[in-house]
TIVO-2410 file (N, C-alpha, C; in nm, 3 decimals):
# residues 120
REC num residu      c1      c2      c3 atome chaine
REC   1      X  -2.019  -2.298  -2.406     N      A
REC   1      X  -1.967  -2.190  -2.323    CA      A
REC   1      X  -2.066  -2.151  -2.214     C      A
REC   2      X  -2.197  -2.167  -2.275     N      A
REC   2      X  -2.316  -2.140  -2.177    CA      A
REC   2      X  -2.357  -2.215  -2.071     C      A
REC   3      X  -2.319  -2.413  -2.078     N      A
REC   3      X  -2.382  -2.427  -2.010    CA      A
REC   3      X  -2.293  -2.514  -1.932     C      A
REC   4      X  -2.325  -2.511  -1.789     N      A
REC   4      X  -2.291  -2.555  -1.712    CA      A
REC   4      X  -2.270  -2.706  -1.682     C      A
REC   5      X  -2.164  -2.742  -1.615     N      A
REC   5      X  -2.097  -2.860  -1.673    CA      A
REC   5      X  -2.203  -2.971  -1.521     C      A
REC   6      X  -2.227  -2.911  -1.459     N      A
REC   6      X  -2.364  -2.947  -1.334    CA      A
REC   6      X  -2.442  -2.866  -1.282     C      A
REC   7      X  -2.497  -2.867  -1.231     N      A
REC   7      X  -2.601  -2.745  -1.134    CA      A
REC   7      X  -2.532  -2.658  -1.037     C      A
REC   8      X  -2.418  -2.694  -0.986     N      A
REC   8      X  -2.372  -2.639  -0.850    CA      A
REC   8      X  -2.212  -2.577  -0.947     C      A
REC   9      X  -2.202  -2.578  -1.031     N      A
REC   9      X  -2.075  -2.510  -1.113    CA      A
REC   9      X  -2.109  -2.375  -1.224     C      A
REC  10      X  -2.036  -2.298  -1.214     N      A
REC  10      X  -2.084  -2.170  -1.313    CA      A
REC  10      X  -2.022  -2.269  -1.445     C      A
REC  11      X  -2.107  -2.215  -1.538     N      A
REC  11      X  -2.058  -2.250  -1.682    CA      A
REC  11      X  -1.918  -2.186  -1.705     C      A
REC  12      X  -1.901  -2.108  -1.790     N      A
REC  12      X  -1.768  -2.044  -1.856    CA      A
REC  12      X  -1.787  -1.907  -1.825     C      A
REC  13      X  -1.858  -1.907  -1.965     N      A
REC  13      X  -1.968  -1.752  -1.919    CA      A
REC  13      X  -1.962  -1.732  -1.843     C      A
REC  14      X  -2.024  -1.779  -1.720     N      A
REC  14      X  -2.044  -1.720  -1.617    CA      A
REC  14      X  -1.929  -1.698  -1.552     C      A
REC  15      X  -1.837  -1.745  -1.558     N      A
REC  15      X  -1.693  -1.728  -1.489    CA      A
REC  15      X  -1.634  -1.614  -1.563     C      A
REC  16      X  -1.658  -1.571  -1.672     N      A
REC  16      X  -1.593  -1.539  -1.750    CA      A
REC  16      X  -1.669  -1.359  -1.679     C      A
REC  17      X  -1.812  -1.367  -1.667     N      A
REC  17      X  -1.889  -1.245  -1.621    CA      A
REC  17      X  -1.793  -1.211  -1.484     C      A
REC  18      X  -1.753  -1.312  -1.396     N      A
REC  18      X  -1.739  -1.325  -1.259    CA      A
REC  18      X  -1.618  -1.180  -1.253     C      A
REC  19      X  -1.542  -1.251  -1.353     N      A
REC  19      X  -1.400  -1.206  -1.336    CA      A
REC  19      X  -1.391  -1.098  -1.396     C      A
REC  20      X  -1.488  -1.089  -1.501     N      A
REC  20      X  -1.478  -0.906  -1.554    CA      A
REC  20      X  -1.548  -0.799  -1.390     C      A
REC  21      X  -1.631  -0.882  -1.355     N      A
REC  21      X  -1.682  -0.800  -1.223    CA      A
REC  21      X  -1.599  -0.803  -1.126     C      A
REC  22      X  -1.515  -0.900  -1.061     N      A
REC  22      X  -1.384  -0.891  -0.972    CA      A
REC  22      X  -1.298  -0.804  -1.048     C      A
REC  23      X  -1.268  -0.816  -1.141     N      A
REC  23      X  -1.136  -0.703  -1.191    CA      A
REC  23      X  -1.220  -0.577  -1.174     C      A
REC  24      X  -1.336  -0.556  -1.197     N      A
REC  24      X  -1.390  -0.379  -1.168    CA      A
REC  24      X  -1.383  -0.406  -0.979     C      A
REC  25      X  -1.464  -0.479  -0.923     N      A
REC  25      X  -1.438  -0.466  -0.811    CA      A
REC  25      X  -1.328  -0.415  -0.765     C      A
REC  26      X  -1.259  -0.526  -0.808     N      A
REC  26      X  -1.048  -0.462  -0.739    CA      A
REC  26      X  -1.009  -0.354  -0.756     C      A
REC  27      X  -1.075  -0.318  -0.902     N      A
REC  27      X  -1.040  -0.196  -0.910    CA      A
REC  27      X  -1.055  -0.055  -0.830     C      A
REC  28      X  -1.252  -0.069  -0.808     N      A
REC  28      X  -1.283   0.021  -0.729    CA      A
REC  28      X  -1.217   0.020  -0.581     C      A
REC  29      X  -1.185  -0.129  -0.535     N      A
REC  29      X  -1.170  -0.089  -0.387    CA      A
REC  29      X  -0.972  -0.072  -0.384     C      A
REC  30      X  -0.931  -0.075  -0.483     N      A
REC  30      X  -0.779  -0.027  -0.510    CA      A
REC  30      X  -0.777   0.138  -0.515     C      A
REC  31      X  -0.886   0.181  -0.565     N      A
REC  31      X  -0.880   0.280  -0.570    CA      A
REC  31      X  -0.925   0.374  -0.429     C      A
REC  32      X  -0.981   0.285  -0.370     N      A
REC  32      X  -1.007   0.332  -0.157    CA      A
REC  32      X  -0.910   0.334  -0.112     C      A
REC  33      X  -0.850   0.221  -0.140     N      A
REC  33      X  -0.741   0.220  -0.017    CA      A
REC  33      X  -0.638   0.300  -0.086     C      A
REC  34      X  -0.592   0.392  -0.190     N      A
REC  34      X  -0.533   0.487  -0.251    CA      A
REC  34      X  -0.556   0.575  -0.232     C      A
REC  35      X  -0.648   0.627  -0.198     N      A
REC  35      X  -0.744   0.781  -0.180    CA      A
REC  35      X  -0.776   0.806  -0.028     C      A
REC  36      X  -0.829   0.701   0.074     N      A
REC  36      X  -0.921   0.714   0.178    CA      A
REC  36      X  -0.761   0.639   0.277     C      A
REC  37      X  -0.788   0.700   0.388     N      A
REC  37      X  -0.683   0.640   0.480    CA      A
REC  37      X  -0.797   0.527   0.589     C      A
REC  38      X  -0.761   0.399   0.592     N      A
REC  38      X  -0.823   0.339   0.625    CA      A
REC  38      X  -0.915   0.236   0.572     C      A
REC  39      X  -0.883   0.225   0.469     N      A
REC  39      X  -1.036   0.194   0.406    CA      A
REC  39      X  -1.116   0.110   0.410     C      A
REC  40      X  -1.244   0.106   0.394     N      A
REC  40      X  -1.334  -0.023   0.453    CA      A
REC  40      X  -1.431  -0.039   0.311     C      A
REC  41      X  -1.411  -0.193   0.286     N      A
REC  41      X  -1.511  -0.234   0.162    CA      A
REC  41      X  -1.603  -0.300   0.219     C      A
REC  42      X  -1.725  -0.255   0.153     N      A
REC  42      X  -1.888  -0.339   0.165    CA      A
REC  42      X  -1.873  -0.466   0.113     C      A
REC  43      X  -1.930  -0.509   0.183     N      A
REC  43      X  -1.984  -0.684   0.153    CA      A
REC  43      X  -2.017  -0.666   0.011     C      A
REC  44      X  -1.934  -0.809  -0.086     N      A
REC  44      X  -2.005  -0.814  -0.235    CA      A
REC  44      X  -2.055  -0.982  -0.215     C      A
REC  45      X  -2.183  -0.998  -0.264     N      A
REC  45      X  -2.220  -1.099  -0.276    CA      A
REC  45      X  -2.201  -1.148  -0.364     C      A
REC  46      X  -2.076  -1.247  -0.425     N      A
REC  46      X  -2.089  -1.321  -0.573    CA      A
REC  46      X  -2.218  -1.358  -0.626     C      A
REC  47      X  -2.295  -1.459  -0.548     N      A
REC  47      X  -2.390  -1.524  -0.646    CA      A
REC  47      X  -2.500  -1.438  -0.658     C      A
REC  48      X  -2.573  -1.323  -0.550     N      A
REC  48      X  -2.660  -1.230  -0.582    CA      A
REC  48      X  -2.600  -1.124  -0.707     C      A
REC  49      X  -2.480  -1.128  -0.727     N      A
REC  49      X  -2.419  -1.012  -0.834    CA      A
REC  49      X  -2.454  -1.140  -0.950     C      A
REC  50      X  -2.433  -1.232  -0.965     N      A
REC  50      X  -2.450  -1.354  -1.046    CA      A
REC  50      X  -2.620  -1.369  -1.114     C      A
REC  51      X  -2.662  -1.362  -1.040     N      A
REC  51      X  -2.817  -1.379  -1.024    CA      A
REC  51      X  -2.885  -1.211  -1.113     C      A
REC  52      X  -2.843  -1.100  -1.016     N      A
REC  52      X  -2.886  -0.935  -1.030    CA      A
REC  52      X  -2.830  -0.930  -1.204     C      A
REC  53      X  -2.710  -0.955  -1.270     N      A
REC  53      X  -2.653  -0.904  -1.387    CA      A
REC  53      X  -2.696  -1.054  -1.489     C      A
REC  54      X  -2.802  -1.159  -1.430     N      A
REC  54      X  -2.823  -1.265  -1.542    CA      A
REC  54      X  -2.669  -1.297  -1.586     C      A
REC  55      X  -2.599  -1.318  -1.536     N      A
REC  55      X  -2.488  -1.377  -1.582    CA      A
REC  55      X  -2.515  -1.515  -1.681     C      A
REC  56      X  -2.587  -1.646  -1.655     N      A
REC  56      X  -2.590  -1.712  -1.724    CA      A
REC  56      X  -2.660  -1.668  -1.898     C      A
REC  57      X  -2.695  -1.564  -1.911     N      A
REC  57      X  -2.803  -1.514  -2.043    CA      A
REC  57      X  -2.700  -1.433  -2.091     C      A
REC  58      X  -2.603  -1.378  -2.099     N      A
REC  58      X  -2.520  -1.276  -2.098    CA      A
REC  58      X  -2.466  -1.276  -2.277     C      A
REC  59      X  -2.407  -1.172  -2.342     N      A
REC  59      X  -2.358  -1.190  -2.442    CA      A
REC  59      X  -2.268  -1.217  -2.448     C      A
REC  60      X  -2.183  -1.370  -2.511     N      A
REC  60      X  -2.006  -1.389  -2.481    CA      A
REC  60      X  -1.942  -1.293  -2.597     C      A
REC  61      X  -2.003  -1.229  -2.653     N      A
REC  61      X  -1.899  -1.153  -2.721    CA      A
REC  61      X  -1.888  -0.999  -2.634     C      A
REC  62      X  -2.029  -0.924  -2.581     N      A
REC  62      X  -1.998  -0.803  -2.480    CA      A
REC  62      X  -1.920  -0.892  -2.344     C      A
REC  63      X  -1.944  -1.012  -2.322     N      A
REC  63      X  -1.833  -1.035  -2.189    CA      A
REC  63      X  -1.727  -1.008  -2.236     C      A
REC  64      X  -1.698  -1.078  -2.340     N      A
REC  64      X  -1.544  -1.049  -2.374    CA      A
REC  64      X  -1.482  -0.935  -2.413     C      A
REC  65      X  -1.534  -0.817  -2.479     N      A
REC  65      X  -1.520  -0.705  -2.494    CA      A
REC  65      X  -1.490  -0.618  -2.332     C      A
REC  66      X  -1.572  -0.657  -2.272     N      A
REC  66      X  -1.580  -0.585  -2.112    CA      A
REC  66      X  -1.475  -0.656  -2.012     C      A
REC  67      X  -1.458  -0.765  -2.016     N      A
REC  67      X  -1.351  -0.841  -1.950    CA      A
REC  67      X  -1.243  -0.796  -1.997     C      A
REC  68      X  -1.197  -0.797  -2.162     N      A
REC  68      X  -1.077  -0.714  -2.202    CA      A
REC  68      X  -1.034  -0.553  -2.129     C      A
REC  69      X  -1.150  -0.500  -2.130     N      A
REC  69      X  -1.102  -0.387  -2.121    CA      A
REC  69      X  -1.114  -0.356  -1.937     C      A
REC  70      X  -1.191  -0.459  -1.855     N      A
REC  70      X  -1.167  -0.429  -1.718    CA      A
REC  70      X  -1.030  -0.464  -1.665     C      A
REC  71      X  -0.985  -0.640  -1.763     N      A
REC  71      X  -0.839  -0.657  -1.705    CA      A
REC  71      X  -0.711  -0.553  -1.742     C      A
REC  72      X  -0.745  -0.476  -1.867     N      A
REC  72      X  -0.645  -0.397  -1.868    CA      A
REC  72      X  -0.695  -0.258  -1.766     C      A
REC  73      X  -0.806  -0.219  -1.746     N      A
REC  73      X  -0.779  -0.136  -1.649    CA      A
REC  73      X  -0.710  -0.156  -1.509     C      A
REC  74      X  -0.735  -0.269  -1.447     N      A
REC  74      X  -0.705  -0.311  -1.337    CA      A
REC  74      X  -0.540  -0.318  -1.341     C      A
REC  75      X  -0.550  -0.366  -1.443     N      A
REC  75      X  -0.344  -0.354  -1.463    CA      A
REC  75      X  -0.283  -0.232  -1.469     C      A
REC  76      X  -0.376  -0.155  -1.547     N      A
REC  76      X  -0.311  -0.045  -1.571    CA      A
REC  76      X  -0.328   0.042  -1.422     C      A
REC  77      X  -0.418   0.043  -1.368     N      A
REC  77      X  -0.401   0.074  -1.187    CA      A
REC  77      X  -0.345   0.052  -1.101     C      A
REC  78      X  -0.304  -0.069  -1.057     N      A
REC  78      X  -0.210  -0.152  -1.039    CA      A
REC  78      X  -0.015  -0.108  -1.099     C      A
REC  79      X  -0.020  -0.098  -1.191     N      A
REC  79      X   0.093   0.001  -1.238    CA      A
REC  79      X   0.120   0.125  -1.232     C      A
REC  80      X   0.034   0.209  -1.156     N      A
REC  80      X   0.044   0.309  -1.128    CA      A
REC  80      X   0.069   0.388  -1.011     C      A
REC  81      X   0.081   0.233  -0.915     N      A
REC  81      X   0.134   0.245  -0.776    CA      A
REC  81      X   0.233   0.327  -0.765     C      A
REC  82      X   0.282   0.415  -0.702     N      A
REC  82      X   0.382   0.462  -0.666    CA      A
REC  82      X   0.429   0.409  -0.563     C      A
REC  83      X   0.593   0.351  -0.514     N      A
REC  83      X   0.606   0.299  -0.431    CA      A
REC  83      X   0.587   0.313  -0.301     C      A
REC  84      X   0.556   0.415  -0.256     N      A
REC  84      X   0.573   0.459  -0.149    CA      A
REC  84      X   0.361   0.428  -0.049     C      A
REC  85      X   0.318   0.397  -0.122     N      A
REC  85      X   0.192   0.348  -0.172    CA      A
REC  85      X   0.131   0.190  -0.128     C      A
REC  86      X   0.223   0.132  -0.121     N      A
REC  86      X   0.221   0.020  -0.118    CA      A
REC  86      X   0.174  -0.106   0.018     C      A
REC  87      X   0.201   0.027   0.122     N      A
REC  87      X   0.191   0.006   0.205    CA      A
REC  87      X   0.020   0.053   0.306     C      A
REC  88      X  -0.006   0.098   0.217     N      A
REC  88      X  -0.148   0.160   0.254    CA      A
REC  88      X  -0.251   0.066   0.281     C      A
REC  89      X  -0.380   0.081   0.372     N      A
REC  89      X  -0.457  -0.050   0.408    CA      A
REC  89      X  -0.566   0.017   0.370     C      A
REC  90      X  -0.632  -0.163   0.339     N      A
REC  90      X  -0.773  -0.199   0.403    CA      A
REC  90      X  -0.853  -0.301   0.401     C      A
REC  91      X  -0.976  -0.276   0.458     N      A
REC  91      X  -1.033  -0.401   0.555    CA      A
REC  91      X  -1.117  -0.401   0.490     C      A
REC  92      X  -1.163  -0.536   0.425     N      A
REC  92      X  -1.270  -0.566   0.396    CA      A
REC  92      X  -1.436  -0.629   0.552     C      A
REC  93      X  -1.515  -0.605   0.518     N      A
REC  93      X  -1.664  -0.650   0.593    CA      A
REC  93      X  -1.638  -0.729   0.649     C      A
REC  94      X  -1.532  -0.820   0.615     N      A
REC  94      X  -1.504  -0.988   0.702    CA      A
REC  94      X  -1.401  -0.939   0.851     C      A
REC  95      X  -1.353  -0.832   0.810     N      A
REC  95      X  -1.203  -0.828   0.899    CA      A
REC  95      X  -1.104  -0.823   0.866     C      A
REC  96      X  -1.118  -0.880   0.723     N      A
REC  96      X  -0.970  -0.894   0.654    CA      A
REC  96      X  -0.900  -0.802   0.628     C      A
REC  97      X  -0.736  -0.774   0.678     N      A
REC  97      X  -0.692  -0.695   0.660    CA      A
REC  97      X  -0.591  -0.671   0.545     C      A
REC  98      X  -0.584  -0.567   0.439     N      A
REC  98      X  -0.462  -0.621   0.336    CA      A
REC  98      X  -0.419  -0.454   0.317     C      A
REC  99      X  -0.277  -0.439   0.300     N      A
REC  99      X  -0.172  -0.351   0.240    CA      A
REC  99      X  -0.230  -0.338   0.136     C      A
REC 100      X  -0.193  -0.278   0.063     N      A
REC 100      X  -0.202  -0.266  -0.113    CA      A
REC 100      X  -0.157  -0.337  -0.216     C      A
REC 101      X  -0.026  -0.382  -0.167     N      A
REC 101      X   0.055  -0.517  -0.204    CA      A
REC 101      X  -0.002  -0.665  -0.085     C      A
REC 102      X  -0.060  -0.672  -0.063     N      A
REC 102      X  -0.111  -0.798   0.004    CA      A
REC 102      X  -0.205  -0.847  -0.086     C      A
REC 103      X  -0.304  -0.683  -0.114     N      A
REC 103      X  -0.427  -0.688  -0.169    CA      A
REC 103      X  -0.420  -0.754  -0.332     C      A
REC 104      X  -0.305  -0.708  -0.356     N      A
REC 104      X  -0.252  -0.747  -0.510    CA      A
REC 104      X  -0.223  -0.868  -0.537     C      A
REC 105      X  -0.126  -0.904  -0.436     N      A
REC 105      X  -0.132  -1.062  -0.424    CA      A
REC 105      X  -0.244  -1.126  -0.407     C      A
REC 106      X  -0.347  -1.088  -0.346     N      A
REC 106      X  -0.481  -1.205  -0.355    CA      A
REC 106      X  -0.562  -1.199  -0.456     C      A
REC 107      X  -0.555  -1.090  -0.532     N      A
REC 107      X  -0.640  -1.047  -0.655    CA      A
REC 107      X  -0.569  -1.125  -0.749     C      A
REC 108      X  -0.404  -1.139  -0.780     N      A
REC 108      X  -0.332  -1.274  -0.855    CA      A
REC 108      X  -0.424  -1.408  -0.840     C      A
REC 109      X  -0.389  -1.412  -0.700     N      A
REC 109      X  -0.483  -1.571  -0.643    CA      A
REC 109      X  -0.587  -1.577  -0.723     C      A
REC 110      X  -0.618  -1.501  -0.693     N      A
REC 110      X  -0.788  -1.509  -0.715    CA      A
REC 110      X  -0.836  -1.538  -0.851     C      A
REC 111      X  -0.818  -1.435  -0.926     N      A
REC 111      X  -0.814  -1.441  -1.063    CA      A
REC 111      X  -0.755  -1.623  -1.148     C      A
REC 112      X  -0.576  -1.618  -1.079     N      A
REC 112      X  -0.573  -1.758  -1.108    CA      A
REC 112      X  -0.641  -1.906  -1.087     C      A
REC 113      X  -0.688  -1.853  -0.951     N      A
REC 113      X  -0.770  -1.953  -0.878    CA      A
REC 113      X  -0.904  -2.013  -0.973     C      A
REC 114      X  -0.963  -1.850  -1.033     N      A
REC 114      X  -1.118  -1.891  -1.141    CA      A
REC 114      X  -1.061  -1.974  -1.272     C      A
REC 115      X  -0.900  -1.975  -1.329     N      A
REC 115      X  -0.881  -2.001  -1.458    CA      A
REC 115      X  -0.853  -2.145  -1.392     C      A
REC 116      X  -0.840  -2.197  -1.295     N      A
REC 116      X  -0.849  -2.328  -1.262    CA      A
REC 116      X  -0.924  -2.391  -1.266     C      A
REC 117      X  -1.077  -2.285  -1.197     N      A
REC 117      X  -1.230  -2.360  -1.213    CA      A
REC 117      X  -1.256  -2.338  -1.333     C      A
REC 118      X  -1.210  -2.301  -1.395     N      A
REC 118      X  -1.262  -2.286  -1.592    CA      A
REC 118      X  -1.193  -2.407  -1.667     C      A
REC 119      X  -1.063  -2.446  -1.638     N      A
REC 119      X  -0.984  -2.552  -1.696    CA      A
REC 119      X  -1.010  -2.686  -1.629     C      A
REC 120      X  -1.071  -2.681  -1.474     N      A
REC 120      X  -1.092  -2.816  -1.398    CA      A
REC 120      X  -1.212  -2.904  -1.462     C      A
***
């Protein structure tokens, strides 16, 4: 689970750290563009957040405990949209611009996208 299948690939673990930290991420910046009109997210560096939290040393049983309970928060936020809501923005550091429902859709991607690099 620990170790990496080459040098230039996260192990499991580490994917597994990635995505408990993207689901808090999403969370927090779901919760901007809900609250703040406009909203603008700071640059996150994956591999310095990778590097800063020792992701490869990590405990797979607290990942998994913390990943459980970030993906159900994120869902449970996410379900709490009110429709009218949905339509609300913001821009991430790059430019990128996303609705609330845009934003949701890439956080799907995304998330599916890592269970690909975990199964590839």
């Amino acid at each position: 689970m620990a170790e990496r299948p080459d040098e230039n690939t996260w192990s499991v673990l580490e994917y597994a750290c990635h995505v408990r930290d993207v689901f808090s991420l999403f969370d927090h910046r779901l919760g901007l563009m809900l609250t703040e009109d406009d909203a603008r997210f700071a640059d996150w560096d994956q591999d310095v957040t990778a590097v800063e939290k020792d992701y490869a040393n990590a405990d797979p049983a607290v990942v998994s405990t913390e990943l459980t309970a970030e993906g159900e928060q994120i869902a449970a936020s996410f379900g709490r949209i009110p429709e009218e809501q949905w339509d609300r923005k913001g821009t991430r550091s790059n430019g990128s611009e996303f609705t609330v429902l845009t934003f949701a859709q890439y956080f799907l991607h995304d998330v599916v996208h890592h269970l690909h690099d975990v199964d590839g």
